[in-house]
Structures are given as structure tokens and as C-alpha cells.
N, C-alpha and C positions, 0 to 999 in steps of 0.2 A: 916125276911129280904126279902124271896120272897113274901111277901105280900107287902113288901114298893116297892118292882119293877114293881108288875103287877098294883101296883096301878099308879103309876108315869108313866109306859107306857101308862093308861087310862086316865091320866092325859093330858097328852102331844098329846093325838091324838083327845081330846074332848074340847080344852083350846078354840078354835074358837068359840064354841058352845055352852058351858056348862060353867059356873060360878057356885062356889060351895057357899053355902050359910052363914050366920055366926055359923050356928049349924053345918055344916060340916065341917069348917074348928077349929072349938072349939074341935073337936072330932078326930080331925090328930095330925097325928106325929109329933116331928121336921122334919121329913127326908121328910113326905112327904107335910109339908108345902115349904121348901126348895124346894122340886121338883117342885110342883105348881108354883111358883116363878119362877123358870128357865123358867117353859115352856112358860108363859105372857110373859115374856121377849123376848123370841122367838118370838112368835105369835105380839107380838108391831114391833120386830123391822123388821120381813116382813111386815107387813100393812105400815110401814113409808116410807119402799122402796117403795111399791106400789104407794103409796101419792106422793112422790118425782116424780116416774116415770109418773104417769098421770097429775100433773102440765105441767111440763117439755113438754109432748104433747101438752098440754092445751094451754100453751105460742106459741109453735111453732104455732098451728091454729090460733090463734092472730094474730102473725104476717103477715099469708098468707093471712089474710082476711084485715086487721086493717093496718098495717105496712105498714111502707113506702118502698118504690120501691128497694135500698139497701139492706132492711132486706128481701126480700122474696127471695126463693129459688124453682125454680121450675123444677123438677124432671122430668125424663121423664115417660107419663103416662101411670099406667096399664093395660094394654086391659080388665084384669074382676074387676078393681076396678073401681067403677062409680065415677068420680070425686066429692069435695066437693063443693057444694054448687048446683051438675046438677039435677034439681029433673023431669025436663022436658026430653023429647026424644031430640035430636037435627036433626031439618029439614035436607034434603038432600042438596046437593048442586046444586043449577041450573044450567045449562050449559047454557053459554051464548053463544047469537046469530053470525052466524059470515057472513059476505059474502066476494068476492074476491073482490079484488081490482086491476085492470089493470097497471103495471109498468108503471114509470113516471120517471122519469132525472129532476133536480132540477138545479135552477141556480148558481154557484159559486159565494159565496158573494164577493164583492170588496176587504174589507178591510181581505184578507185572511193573515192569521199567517205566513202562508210559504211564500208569496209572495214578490217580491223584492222591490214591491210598497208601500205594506202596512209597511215596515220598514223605508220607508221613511217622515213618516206619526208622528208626534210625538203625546205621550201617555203621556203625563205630564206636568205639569205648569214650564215654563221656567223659570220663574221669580223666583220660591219659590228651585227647584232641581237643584242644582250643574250640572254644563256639563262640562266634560274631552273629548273635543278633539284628535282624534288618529288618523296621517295624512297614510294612508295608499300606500304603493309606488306602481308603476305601472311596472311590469317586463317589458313591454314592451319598457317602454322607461327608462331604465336601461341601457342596452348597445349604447342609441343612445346621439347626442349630442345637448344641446339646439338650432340647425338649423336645427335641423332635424324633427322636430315636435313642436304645438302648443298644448295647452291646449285650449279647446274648452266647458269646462263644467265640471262639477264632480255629482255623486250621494252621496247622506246622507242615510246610514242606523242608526238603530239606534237598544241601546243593553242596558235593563237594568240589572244595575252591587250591590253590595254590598262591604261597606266596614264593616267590624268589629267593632263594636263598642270599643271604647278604651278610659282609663283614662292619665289623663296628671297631673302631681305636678309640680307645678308653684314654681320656687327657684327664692326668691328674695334677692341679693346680694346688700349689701348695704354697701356702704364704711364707714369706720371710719376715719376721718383726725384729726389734729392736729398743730392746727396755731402755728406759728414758733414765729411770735411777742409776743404773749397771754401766749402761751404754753395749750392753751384751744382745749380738744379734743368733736369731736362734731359726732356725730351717728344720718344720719335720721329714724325718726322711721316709724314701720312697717306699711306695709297698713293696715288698719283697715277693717277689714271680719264682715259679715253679721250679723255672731254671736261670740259677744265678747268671746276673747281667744282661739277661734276654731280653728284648723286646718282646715276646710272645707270651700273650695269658696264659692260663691253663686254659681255659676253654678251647684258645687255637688250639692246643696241643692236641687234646683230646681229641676236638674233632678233626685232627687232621689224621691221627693214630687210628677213628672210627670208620672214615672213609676210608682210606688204605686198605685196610684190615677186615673190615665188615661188608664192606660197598664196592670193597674191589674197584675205587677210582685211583688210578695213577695220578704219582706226586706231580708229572708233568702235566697232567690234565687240572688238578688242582691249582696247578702254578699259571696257566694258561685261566683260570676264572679267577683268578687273585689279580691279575693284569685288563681283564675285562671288567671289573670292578674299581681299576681306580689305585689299585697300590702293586706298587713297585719296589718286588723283594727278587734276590737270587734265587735259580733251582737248587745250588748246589745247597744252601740254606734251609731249606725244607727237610732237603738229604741228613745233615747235620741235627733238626731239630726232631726227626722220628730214632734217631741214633742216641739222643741224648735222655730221649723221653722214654723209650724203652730200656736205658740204664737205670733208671729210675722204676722200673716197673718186677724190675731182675730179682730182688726180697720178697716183691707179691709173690712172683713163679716159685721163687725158692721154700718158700712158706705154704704155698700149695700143693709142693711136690713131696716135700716133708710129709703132709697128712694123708695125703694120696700113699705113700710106703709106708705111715701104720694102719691102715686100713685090714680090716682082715681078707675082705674078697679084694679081689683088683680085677683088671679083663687087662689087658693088651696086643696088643699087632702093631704090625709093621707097614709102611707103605713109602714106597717109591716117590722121591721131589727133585726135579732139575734142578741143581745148586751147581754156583759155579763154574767157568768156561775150562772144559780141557784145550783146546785149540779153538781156531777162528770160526765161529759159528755151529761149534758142539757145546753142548753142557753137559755137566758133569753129575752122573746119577747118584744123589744120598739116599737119605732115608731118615723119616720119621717115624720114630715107638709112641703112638701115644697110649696113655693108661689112663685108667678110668679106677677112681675110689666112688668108697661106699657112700659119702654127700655128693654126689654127681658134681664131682672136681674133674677136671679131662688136662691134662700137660700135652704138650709135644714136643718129650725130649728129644735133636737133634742129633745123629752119630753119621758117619761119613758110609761106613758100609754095615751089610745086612750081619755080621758076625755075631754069635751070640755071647761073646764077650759083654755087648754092650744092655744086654737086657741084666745082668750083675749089676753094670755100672747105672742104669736107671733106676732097679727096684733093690739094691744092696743087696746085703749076704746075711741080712736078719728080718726074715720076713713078719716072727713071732708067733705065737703058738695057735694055732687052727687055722693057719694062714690059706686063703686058697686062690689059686691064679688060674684065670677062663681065657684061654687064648685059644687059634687055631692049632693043627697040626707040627709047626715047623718046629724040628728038633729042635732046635737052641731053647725052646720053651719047657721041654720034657726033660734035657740038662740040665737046667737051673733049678727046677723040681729036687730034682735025683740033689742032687751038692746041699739044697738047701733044707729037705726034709719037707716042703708044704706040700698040700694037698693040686694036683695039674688036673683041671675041669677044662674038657674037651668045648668049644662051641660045635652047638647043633647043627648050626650055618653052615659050617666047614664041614 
């Protein structure tokens, strides 16, 4: 028995090191093949933490180096550890030059903020911004009687104001009669909405298509002021009514893409859009062509990769005669030239 312990001690403190051979382990115990066994197990299951732990590092340095701006984390650094990646000394720092400079007084601009002039100065297009009028009384001729002074002039400041944005439900009441001769009852019917059987004006639509789209406000963030005001509608509804609204909107594109390809110049490029998840928390890179005709019409036909199959499929295979396309460099622009006979105008930019 003390011979299976001192062996299993020598086991256990040599298991890194030593591997025992098939002739030695044909010539052990049960107890002390058993022992053997534990102690591998041992000895695996530190080396897997080990492995686990130097990934784990291994990732983080990725990411300092590799990763995008979000994932890095940058600590504050330690005076005896020499940063990664510093393999050079780093230069001193120059002191730059200075000299004096004699004080000077500057001249107060005109159109100053404070000033009672510049308020009277308007800052907005009159024609497109509401003006609310606020007749302001004069204390002075408050106590006296209209013979007792003239008005001789007034000054205009001006003040810009905000109102809150706010929703309105439009109730429309509609009678029912019932002719007395006939005995015939008669209901006009409802006004017919943008989108059949909706609840939603145009107006919502639009403006919910303009904030999205132009204002860059999320449906959620909409849906969350639509509940702060008072009304209670689904997210997944909002979903549903920019889906339906831009079905409706697909003849404009189609009809503006159309004029955009008889155009005689056109410009086009390409640009990279995250669309779609490949796995859990990647998306998926497409890409957008937009083109530009000669009425400043702009599309952004949608294709999944950058091939130049798909500049065919946006601008056809009849360009028509003097046709000219101003794109950057990328072959698939100088191919569709070549196939299609139009004139390929370099941008300068590029």
C-alpha cells in the first residue's frame, strides 16, 4: 500500500514530464494505473485553462490592434511597461517658437446677437416660416388719452419660438338620413385614405416616411412619442405602414429611373450598405449604384454584390446615341462602355 502511494506521489509530480511506456504501465497496479489517470487528468485540465487563458489574451490583442474603435479599450499606461507595438524610442517634444504680440481692440461686428438692431434684422424665409405677431403695449401711453400722443414709428424685434410637435385624429361624422317618401336610408361613405382600410392619413404616412428617411428618427423612437402623446398604436404597425407606403411610392422610382436611363450624361458609383444579418450580430455587406441624370433625378438602385453585372441591370444595354457615363475608375464601368459603345468620362475626383 505504501508502495502504491509513493508511487502515485511520483506519479503526480512527474505526469508533465514523464509518460510511462507500454511496458510500464503493463507492469502497474490497478491502484496505480488508476492513479496515473487522475493525475493526466489533472495535468489536461490546467493546460486547457492555460489555453483558454492565452486565447482570451490573444483576442483582446486583436482587437487593440485589428478592431474597430468601439471594441478597443485603452487603459491607462504603465510607466515600466513599454507599450505594444513601441519598438522605437519616442522623440522629444519640440518646443515651439513663440513671440509677443502687442494688444489690439477689434471692431464689434454689426449684426451683433445682443444688439437691438440686429433683432430687427430677420433670420428666416418669410414666405416658407409662420409669423405670430405679439402687439407689445407701451406703458407709457397707458395712462394717457389718444390726444395726448401720436404714434410716430414702431421697432420689429424678432424671437425665434418652437412649437411641439403634435398629433391630430381627424373625426369624420357622417350623417345617416332616411327619406320620408322612399323610407330609403342613405350613409355617405367614408373618405377613402391613401391606404385601403387604414387608419392612417396621408399626412401620418408622409410624415412618418420623412422622419425615418430624412430626420433619421427611428420607428421606435416615433412609436415611443406617439405613446407620449396620447395614442395607442403597435410598433409592429408603423413597420407595416412604411412597407405599404413605399409600395406605393415604387411607380415614382420606376418612373424616375426610366428618365434617369434616357438621359444622355448619367454619373454613377457604387457604395458599400450593411443590409441584412449573416449570423448573430454580423451584417451583411451590399451595396448601393446610385445614378444621377441630366434633371438632377439621383435613384439608389439596390444589388447585393459589387459585380459589374449589375450596372447592365441599372442602366440597360441601350444607352442611345451620344450617350456619356462619368464614373470613377472601377472596371465594371469601362466594361459596360466597351459592350455598349457610349462615350466612359473619367471623374476628376478619382
Amino acid at each position: 500500500m505504501r508502495a502504491s502511494m509513493r508511487y502515485t506521489a511520483r506519479v503526480q509530480n512527474a505526469a508533465a514530464t514523464h509518460l510511462p511506456s507500454a511496458v510500464e504501465v503493463a507492469g502497474m497496479s490497478a491502484e496505480q494505473v488508476a492513479a496515473l489517470l487522475h493525475s493526466n487528468e489533472i495535468t489536461i485540465r490546467a493546460q486547457q485553462h492555460q489555453i483558454d487563458a492565452l486565447k482570451h489574451q490573444l483576442e483582446w490583442f486583436k482587437r487593440q490592434v485589428f478592431g474597430s474603435k468601439s471594441e478597443r479599450f485603452a487603459p491607462e499606461p504603465d510607466p515600466v511597461q513599454i507599450p505594444l507595438g513601441a519598438v522605437l524610442p519616442v522623440p522629444g517634444q519640440t518646443v515651439e517658437a513663440r513671440k509677443a504680440v502687442p494688444a489690439h481692440t477689434r471692431r464689434v461686428p454689426r449684426r451683433d446677437s445682443t444688439s437691438e438692431a440686429a433683432d430687427a434684422l430677420p433670420f428666416f424665409d418669410e414666405a416658407r416660416v409662420p409669423v405670430q405677431v405679439i402687439p407689445v403695449a407701451n406703458l407709457q401711453a397707458a395712462e394717457l388719452s389718444p390726444d395726448q400722443y401720436e404714434v410716430i414709428g414702431e421697432k420689429v424685434s424678432y424671437r425665434l419660438a418652437q412649437r411641439p410637435g403634435s398629433y391630430v385624429v381627424l373625426k369624420y361624422v357622417r350623417p345617416v338620413i332616411k327619406r320620408l317618401d322612399t323610407q330609403a336610408i342613405h350613409t355617405p361613405a367614408a373618405p377613402a385614405g391613401v391606404l385601403e382600410g387604414s387608419r392612417a392619413d396621408v399626412s401620418f404616412v408622409a410624415g412618418l416616411l420623412v422622419e425615418k428617411f430624412a430626420y433619421h428618427l427611428p420607428l421606435y423612437r416615433q412609436h415611443q412619442r406617439l405613446i407620449d402623446a396620447g395614442i395607442t398604436v403597435s410598433r409592429p404597425w408603423l413597420t407595416q405602414l412604411c412597407q405599404q407606403s413605399i409600395g406605393l411610392l415604387e411607380p415614382v422610382y420606376d418612373a424616375q429611373l426610366d428618365s434617369i436611363r434616357a438621359s444622355r450624361v448619367k454619373a454613377m458609383d457604387e457604395t458599400p450598405i450593411k443590409a441584412g444579418r449573416v449570423s448573430h450580430g454580423k451584417m451583411k455587406t451590399a451595396f448601393f449604384w446610385p445614378v444621377y441624370g441630366e434633371r438632377d433625378e439621383v435613384c439608389f438602385p439596390y444589388f447585393p454584390t459589387r459585380a459589374g453585372a449589375h450596372v447592365r441591370e441599372a442602366l440597360g444595354l441601350e444607352p442611345g446615341a451620344g450617350a456619356v457615363l462619368l464614373s470613377d475608375g472601377y472596371a465594371a464601368y469601362a466594361s459596360y462602355a466597351q459592350k455598349t459603345g457610349l462615350t466612359h468620362a473619367q471623374c476628376w475626383a478619382h
